[in-house]
FILUMNU-174978 format. One record per atom (N, C-alpha, C): z, x, y. Coordinates in steps of 0.1 Angstrom, whole numbers, padded with zeros to 4 digits, always signed. Example, Ala and Ser with C-alpha at 12.3 -4.5 7.8 and 13.67 -1.06 7.14 Angstrom:
% FILUMNU-174978
+0078+0132-0057
+0078+0123-0045
+0078+0132-0033
+0071+0128-0022
+0071+0137-0011
+0079+0129+0000
//
This chain:
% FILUMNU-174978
+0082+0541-0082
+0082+0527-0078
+0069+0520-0083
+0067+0509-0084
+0055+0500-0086
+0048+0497-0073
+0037+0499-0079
+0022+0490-0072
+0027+0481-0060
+0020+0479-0046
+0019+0468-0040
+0018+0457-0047
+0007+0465-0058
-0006+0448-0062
+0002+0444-0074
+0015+0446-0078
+0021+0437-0086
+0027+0423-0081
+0025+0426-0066
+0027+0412-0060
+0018+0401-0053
+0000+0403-0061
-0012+0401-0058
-0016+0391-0074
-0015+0381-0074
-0022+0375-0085
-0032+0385-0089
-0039+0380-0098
-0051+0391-0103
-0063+0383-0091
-0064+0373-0094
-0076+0363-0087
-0075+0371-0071
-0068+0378-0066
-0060+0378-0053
-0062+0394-0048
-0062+0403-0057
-0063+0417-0057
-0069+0420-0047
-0084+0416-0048
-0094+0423-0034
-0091+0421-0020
-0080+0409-0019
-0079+0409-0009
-0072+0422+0003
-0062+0432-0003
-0053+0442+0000
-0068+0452+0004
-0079+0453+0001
-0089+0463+0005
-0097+0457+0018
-0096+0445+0017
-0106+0442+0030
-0088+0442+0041
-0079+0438+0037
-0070+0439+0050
-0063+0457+0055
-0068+0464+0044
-0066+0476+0049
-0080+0483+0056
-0090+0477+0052
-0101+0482+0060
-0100+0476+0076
-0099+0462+0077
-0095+0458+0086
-0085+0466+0101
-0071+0470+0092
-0067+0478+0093
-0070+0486+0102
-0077+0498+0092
-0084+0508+0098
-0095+0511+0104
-0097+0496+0113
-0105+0495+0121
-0101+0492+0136
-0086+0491+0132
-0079+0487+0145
-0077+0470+0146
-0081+0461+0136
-0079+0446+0139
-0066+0444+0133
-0063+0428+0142
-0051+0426+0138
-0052+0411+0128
-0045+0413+0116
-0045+0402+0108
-0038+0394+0109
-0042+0379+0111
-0033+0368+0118
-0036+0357+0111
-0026+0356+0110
-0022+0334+0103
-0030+0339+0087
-0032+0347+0079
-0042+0350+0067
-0034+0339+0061
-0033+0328+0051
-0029+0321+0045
-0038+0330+0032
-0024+0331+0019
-0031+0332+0008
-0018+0335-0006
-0022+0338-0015
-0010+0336-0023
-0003+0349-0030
+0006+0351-0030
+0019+0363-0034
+0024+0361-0048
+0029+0367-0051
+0037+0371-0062
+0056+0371-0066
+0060+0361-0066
+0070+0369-0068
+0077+0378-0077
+0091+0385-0076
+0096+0394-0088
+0093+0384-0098
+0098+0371-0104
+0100+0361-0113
+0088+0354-0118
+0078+0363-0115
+0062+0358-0119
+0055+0348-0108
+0067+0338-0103
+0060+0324-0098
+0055+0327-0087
+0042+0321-0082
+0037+0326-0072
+0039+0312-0058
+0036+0318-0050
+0042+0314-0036
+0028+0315-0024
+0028+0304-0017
+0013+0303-0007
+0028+0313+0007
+0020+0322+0007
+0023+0327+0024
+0013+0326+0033
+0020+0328+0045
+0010+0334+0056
+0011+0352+0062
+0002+0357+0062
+0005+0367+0064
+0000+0375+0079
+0008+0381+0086
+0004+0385+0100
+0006+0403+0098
-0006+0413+0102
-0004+0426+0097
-0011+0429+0108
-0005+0439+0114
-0010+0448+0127
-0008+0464+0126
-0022+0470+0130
-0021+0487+0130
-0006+0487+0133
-0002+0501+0132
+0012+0509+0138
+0005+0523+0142
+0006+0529+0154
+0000+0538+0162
+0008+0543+0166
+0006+0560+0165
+0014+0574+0169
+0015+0573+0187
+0018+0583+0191
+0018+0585+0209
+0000+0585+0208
-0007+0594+0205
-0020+0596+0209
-0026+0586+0206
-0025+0574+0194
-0029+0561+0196
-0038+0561+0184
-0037+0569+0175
-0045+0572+0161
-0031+0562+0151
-0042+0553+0145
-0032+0542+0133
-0026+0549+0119
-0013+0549+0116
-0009+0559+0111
+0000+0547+0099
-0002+0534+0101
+0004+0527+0092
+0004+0511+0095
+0009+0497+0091
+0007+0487+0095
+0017+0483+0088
+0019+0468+0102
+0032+0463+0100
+0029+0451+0093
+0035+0446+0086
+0034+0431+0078
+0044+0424+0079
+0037+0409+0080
+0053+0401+0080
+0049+0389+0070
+0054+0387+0064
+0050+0376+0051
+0060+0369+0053
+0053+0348+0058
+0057+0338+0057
+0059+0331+0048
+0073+0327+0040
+0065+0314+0035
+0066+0299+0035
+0050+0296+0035
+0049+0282+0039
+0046+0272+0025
+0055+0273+0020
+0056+0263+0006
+0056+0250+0014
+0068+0251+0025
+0067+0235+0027
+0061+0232+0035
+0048+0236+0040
+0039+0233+0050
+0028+0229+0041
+0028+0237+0030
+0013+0232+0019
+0017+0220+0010
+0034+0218+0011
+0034+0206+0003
+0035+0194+0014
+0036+0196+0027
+0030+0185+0035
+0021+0185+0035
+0011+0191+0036
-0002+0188+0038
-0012+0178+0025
-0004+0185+0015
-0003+0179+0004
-0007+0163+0003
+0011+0159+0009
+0013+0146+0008
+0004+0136+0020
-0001+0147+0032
-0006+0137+0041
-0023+0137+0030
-0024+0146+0027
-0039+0143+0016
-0041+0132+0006
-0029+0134+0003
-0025+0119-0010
-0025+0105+0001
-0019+0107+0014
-0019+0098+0021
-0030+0090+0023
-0037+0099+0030
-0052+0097+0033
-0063+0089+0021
-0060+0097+0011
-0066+0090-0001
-0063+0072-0002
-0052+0071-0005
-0047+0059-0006
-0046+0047+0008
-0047+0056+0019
-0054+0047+0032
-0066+0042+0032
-0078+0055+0026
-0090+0053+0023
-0089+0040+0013
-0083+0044+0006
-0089+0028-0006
-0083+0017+0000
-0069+0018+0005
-0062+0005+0010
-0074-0004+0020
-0080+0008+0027
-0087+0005+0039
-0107-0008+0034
-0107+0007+0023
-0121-0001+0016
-0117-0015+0010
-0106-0015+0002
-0103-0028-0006
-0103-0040+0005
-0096-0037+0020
-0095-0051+0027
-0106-0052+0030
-0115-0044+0032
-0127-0048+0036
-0136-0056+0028
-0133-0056+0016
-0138-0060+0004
-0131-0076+0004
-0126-0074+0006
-0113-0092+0010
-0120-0097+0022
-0124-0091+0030
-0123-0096+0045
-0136-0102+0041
-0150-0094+0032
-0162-0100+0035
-0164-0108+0020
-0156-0113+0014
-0155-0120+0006
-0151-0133+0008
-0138-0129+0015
-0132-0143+0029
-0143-0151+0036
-0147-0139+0044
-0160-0147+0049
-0171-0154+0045
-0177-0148+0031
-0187-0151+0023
-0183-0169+0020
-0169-0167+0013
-0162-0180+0004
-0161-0190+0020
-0157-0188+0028
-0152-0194+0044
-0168-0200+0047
-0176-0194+0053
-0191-0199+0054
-0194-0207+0045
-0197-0208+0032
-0199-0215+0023
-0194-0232+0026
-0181-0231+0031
-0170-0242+0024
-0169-0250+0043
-0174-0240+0053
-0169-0247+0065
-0184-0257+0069
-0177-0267+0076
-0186-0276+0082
-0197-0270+0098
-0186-0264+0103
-0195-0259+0117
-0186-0245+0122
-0197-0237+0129
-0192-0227+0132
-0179-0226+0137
-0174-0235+0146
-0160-0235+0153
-0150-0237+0140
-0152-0243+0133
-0144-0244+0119
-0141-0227+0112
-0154-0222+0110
-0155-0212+0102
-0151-0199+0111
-0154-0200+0123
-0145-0192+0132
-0130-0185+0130
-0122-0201+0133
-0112-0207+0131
-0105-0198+0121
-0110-0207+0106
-0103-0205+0097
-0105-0188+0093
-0116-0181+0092
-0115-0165+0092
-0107-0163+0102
-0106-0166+0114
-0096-0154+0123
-0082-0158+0116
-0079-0172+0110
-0067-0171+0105
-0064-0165+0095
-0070-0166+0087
-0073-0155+0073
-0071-0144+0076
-0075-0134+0084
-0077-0117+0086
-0064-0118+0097
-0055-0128+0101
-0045-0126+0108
-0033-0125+0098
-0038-0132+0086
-0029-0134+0073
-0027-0119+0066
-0041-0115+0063
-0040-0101+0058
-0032-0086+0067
-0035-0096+0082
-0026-0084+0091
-0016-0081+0090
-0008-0096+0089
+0002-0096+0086
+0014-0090+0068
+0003-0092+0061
+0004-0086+0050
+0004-0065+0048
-0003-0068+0062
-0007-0051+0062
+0006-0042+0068
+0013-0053+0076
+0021-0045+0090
+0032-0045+0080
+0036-0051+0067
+0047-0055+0059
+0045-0040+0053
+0033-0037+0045
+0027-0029+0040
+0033-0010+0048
+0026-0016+0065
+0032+0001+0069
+0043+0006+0074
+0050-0005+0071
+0062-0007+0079
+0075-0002+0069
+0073+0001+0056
+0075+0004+0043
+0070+0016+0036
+0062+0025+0043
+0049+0037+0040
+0040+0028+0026
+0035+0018+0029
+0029+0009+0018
+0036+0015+0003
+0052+0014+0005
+0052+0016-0010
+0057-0002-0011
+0054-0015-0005
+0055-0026-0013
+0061-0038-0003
+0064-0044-0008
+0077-0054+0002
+0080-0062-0006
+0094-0069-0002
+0097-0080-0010
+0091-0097-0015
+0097-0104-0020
+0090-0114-0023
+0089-0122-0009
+0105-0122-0006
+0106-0131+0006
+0104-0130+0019
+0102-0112+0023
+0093-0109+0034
+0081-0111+0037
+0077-0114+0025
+0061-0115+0022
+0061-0125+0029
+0070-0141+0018
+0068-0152+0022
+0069-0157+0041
+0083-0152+0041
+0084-0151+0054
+0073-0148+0069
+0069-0138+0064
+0063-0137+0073
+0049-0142+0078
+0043-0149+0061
+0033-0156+0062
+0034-0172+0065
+0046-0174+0067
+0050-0186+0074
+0053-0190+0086
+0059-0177+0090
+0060-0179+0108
+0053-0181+0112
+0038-0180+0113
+0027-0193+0124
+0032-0209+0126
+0036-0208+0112
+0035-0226+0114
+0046-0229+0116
+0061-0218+0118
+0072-0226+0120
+0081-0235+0112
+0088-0235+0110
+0095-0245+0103
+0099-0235+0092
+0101-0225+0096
+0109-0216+0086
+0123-0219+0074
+0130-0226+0081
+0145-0235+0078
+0143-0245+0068
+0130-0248+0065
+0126-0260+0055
+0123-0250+0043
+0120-0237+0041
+0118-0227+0031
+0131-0225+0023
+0131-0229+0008
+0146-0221+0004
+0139-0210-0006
+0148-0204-0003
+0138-0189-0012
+0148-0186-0026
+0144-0182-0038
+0155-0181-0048
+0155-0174-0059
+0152-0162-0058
+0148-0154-0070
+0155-0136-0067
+0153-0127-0077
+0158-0119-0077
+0149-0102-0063
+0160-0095-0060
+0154-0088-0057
+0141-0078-0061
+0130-0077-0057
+0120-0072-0063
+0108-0069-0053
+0102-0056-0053
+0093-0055-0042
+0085-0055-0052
+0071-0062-0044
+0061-0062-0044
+0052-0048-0047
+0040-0047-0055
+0033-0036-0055
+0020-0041-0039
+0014-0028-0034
+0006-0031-0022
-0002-0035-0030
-0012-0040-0039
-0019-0050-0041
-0016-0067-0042
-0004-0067-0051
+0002-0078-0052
+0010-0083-0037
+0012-0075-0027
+0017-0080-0017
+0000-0082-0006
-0005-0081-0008
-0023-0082-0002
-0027-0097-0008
-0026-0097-0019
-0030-0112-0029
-0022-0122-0031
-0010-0121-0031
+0000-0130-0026
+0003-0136-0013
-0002-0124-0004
+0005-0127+0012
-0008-0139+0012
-0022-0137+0004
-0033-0147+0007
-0029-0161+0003
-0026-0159-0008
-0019-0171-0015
-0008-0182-0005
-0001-0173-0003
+0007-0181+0006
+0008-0183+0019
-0005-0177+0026
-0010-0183+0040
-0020-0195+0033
-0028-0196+0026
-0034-0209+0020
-0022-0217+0014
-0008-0214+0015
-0002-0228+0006
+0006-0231+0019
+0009-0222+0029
+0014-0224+0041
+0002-0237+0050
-0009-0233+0049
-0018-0237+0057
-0018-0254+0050
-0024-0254+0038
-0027-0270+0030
-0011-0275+0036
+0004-0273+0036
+0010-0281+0039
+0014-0281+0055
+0007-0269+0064
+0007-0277+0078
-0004-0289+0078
-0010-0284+0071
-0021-0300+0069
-0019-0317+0066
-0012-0314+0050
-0010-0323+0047
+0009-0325+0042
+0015-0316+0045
+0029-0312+0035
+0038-0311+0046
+0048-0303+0038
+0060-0305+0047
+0061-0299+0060
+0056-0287+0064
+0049-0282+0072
+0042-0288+0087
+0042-0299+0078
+0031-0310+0092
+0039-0320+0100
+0051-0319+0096
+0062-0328+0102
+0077-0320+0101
+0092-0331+0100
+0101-0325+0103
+0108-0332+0087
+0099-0336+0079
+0108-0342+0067
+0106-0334+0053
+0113-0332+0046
+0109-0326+0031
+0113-0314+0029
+0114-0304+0025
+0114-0290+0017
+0100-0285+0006
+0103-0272+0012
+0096-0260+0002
+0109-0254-0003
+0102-0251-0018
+0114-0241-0025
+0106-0233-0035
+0105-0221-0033
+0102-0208-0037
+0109-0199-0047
+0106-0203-0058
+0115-0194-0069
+0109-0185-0077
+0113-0174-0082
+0105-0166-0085
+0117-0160-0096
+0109-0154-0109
+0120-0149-0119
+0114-0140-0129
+0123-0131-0133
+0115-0125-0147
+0117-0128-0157
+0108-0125-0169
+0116-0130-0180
+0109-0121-0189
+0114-0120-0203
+0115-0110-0211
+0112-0111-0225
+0105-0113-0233
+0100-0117-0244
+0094-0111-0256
+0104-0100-0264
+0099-0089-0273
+0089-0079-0264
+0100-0077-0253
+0095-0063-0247
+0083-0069-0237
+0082-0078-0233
+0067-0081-0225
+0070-0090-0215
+0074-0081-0203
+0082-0087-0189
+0070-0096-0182
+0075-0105-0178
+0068-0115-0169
+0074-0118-0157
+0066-0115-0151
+0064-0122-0133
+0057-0137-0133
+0073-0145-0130
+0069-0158-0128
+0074-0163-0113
+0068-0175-0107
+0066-0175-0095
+0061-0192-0091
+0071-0198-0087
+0067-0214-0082
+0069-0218-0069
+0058-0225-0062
+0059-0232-0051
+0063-0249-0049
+0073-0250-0047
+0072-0263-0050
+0078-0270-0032
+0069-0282-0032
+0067-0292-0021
+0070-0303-0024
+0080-0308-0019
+0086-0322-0021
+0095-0331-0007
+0092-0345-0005
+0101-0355+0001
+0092-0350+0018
+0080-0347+0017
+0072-0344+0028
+0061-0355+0030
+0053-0357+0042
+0044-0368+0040
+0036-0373+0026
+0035-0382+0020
+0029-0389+0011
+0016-0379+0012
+0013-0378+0001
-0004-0363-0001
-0009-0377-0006
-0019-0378+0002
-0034-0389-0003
-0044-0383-0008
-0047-0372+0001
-0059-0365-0007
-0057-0348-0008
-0059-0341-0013
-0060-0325-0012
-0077-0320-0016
-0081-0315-0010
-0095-0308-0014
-0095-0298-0025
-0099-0300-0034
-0101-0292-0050
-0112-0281-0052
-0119-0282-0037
-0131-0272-0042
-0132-0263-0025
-0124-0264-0018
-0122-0253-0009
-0116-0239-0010
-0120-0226-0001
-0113-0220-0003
-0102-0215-0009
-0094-0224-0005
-0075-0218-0004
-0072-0225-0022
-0080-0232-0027
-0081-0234-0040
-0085-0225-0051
-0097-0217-0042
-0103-0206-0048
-0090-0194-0051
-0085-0194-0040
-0077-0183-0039
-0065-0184-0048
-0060-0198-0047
-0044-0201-0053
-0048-0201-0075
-0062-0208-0078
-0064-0213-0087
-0073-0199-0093
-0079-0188-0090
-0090-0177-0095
-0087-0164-0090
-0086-0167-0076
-0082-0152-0068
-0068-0138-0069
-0059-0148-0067
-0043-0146-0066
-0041-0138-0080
-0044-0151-0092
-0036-0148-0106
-0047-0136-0109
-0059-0134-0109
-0071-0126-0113
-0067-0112-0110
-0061-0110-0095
-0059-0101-0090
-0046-0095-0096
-0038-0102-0098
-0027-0094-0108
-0025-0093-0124
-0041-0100-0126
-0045-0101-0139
-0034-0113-0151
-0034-0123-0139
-0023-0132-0144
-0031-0145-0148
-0022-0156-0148
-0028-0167-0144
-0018-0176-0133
-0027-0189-0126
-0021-0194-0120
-0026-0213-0114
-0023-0217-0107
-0027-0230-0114
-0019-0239-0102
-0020-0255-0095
-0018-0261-0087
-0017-0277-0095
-0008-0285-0089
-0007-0299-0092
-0002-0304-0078
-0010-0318-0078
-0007-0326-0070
-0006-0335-0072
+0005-0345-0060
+0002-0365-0067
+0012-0364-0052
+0011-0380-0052
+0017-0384-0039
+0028-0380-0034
+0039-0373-0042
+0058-0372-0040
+0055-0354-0037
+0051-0349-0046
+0053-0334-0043
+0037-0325-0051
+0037-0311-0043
+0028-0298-0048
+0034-0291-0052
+0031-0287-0062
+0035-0275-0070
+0023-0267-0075
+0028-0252-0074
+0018-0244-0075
+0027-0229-0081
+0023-0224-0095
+0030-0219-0105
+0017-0206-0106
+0027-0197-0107
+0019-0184-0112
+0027-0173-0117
+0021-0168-0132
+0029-0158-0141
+0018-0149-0143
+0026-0134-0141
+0016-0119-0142
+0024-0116-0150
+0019-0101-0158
+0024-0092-0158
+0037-0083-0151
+0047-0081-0152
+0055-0077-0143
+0051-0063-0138
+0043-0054-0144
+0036-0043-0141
+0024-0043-0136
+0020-0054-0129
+0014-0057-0124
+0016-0063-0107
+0028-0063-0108
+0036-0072-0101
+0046-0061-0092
+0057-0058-0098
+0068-0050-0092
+0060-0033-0089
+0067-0032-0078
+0063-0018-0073
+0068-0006-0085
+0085-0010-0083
+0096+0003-0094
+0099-0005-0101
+0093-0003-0115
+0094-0006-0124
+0113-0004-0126
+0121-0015-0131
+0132-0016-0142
+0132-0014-0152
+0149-0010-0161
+0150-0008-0167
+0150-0024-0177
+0145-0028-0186
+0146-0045-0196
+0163-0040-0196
+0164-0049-0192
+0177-0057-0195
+0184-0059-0209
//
């Protein structure tokens, strides 16, 4: 017959001498996690549990072994490691938003009760963007969940027509968009349609395709809502809609206003954009 140790990696070998010393010391080997051999070369993580075997007079004359295997215990642990990773960054990155928010928020507010205010609404915005996020194991969300749900504070959901193709969101682009559109939610409880019971929002969103070089394109448009007199051009939610948003998906993006309607346009990368990548059309 063949060797035990044909079923011991090479890296692995010493270990059969300390568990027979062990052994023959009378200990019992428990939970040993380590790696086997199989006939077919490929090797395999077990656990291994090995206890003396004792005559009547109680002298150890052999040992019993039981070999586990936990393939699918090391590839969970695996996945919760990869998890952890990418909670870790998710976790740093909002933080990185949150005191940016604040930095840009202080700057631009008049008095503390303002600047209060407007951060708790902001980091309520990002909550909301986050619960989308785990609610999905952050593999993304859609356009219109996104929108949705950054709208329900202000209500008036029924005045939203939403119009574009299926497509989730990647977790960054659902983080920098959900911003986007709590600032385009917020300027029209202000001044837009949002602020009364007259007008429409319409939300269209499309890909398009151009010698191989997919685009994520993306319009907000505000119309037949209170007359817009003034909009502020150097606040926040400007920063965000006009620098922040398109930067973040490595896009561009861009805002117009005038008395009748707002419109607010932004085109990325679609790989920048979509979670699972399609096949071009």
């Amino acid at each position: 017959g063949k060797p035990i140790t044909m079923l011991f990696p090479p890296e692995y070998r010493d270990e059969e001498a300390m568990i027979i010393e062990r052994i023959r010391n009378g200990d019992r080997v428990e939970s040993f996690e380590t790696i086997r051999r199989r006939k077919d070369g490929t090797d395999i993580p077990v656990s291994l549990t090995i206890s003396p075997v004792r005559d009547g007079a109680g002298r150890i004359v052999g040992a019993s072994k039981i070999a586990r295997d936990i393939t699918s215990a090391k590839e969970s642990e695996e996945r919760i490691r990869m998890l952890m990773r990418e909670v870790n960054h998710r976790v740093k990155n909002q933080y990185a938003v949150i005191l940016s928010m604040i930095r840009e928020t202080n700057k631009r507010s008049g008095s503390p009760d303002v600047f209060e205010k407007q951060v708790r609404e902001r980091i309520m915005a990002l909550s909301r963007s986050h619960d989308l996020l785990v609610s999905a194991d952050w593999k993304g969300a859609t356009v219109a969940d996104l929108l949705l749900a950054q709208a329900k504070p202000f209500g008036r959901e029924d005045a939203i027509g939403l119009h574009g193709p299926a497509l989730v969101l990647t977790p960054n682009a659902v983080q920098y968009l959900g911003i986007a559109f709590h600032e385009l939610c917020t300027n029209s409880a202000k001044y837009g349609v949002l602020s009364g019971r007259k007008g429409s929002i319409t939300l269209n969103w499309k890909v398009t395709d151009e010698d191989g070089d997919r685009t994520f394109q993306l319009t907000w448009t505000e119309k037949d809502g209170p007359r817009v007199k003034a909009i502020a051009h150097d606040g926040f939610g400007t920063v965000v809609l006009n620098r922040v948003a398109p930067a973040a998906l490595n896009g561009t993006g861009g805002g117009t206003y005038d008395a009748d309607q707002v419109v607010w346009a932004l085109q990325a990368p679609l790989s920048y954009v979509e979670a699972f990548q399609r096949g071009a059309a």
